[in-house]
N, C-alpha and C positions, 0 to 999 in steps of 0.2 A: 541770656541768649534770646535774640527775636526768630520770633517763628514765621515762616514767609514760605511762599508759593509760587514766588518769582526767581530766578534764575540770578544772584548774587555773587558776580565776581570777589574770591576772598582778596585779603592785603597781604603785600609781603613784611609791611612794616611790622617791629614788635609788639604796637599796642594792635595791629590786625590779626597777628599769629593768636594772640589770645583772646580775642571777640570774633574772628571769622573762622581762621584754618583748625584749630584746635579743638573747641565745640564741635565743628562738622567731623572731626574724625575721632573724637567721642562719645557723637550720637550713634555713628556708623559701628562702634565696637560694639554698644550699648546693644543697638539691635539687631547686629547681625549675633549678639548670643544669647539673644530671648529666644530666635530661631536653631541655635544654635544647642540651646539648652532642650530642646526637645526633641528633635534628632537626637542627642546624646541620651537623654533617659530612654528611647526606643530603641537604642543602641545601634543605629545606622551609620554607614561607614564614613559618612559626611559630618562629624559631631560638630561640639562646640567650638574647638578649635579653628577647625576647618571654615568654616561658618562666618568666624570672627574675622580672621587673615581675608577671607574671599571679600566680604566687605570693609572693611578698613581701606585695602588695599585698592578696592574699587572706587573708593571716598577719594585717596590720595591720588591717584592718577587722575581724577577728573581735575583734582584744587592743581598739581604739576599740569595738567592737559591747557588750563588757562596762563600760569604761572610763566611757564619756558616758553610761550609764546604770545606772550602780554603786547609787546612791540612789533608783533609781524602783524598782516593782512588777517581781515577780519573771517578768511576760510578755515583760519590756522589753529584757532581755537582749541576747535574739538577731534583735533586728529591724534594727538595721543589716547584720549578717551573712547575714539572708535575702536582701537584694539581690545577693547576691552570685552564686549561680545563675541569676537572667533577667539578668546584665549581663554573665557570662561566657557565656550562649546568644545573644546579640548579638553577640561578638567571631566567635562560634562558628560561625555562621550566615555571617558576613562570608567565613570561612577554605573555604567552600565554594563549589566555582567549577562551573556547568555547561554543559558545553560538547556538541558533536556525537556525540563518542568517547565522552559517559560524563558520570560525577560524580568531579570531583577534589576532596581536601581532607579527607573525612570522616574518616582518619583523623586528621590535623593538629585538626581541631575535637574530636573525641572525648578527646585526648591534652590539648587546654589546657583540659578540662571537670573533667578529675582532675587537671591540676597544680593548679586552683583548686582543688579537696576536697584536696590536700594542705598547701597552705596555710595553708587553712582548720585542719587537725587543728594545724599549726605554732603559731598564733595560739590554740589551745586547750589548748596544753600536752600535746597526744597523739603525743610524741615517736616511741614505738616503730610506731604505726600507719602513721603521715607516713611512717615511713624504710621501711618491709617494704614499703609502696603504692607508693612509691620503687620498689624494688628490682623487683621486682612488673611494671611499667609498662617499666622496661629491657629485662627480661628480654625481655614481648611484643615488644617494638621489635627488639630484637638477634635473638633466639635463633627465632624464631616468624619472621621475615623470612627469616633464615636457614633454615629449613626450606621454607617456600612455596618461597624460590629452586630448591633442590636436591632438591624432589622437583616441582620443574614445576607448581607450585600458580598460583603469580600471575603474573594478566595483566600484561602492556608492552602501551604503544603506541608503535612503531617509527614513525618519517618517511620516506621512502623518496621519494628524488628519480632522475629516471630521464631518460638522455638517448637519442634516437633520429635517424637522420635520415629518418624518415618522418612524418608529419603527424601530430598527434595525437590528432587526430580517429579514426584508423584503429589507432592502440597502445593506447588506453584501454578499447575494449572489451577486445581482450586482454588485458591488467591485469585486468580486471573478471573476465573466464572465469576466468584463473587464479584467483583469490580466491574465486571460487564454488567452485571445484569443493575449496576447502577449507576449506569454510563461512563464509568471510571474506567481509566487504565493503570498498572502497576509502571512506576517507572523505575529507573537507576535502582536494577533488582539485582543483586549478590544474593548464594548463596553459599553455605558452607556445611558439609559434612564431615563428624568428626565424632567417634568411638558412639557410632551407633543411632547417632544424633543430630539435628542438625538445624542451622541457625538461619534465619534467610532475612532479608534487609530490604527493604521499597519503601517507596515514595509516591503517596496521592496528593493529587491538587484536588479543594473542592471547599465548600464553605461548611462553618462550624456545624451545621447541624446533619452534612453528610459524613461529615467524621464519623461525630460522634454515632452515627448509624453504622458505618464501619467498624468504626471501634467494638462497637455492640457484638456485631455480627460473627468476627475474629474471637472475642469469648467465649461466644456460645460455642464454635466450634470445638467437637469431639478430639480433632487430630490435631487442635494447637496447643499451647498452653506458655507460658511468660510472656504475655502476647503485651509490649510497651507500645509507647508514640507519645514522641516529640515533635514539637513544630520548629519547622523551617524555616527558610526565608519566607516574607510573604510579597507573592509574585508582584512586580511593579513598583517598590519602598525601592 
């Protein structure tokens, strides 16, 4: 397989299907589930799967985009493959979820916006471009995630369930104080009283090292005690 950076009309003949069309929409599998694959280990709603089909399918529409209009006027080209940007901003659109905490997904949509552009270059014979975009899109995923972590860059949103045996009516504003006085608000708050006791349920946005001061601070307290937290989506994935 020649690697090129020019814009290569595939063949329809059979020894083409197998040196042009076929390589380009086995490179396109290939990388749209390296992206693919890591989405799926951070368990986003866009996995491997998802990932794979969005680019293949963006490969094959571009090598069909020149194919079914080999013989028309040279405007003709690329008109099946223009649809291929407002139908991958409808999948995109889908992958965005808003909720109380925030906006979830924008990264997930952003990421299946360029596995279709990589596709896309698979389906055009732009070998070297597709694979470095590839590389490129890992790196922000990996290496760019890894730094927000470790220097306290990005927000969590922690669950924090919390058991007392006083009413809850009377622990919730406490909760609340506390979260004020560290710029935090309680959201999507439930509570529940039941033989004497009672269970209450919220959610903070804020970065690992304000948790874990929450978290801290919810121990120490006298009037709580099963005091857990779970992490959440994290706002923008």
């Amino acid at each position: 397989m020649m690697f090129s950076s020019e814009f290569i009309p595939p063949q329809t003949s059979m020894e083409g299907l197998l040196t042009g069309s076929v390589p380009r929409l086995a490179l396109a599998a290939v990388l749209g589930g390296l992206i693919g694959l890591e989405r799926q280990i951070k368990r986003r709603p866009a996995g491997l799967r998802t990932n794979i089909f969005i680019c293949f399918g963006a490969a094959l529409y571009t090598i069909l985009s020149f194919e079914l209009t080999r013989d028309m006027g040279p405007g003709d080209h690329t008109r099946i493959a223009a649809q291929i940007i407002p139908g991958i901003g409808f999948i995109g659109a889908g992958s965005i979820l808003h909720a109380k905490n925030g906006v979830a997904g924008l990264t997930t949509a952003a990421t299946l916006f360029v596995v279709a552009s990589i596709g896309m270059a698979c389906g055009g014979g732009l070998y070297w471009p597709a694979t470095f975009a590839t590389l490129m899109i890992c790196i922000g995923l990996l290496l760019l995630g890894w730094v927000e972590t470790q220097f306290n860059l990005k927000p969590l949103c922690m669950n924090y369930v919390v058991e007392t045996s006083k009413s809850a009516d009377s622990i919730i504003p406490q909760i609340q104080m506390l979260l004020h006085l560290r710029g935090k608000n309680a959201e999507a708050v439930f509570a529940a009283d039941m033989d004497g006791q009672a269970k209450i349920l919220f959610s903070v946005e804020g970065t690992r090292k304000e948790q874990k001061e929450i978290l801290d601070q919810l121990h120490r307290s006298a009037d709580l005690r099963n005091v857990e937290a779970t992490q959440g989506r994290e706002p923008g994935e």
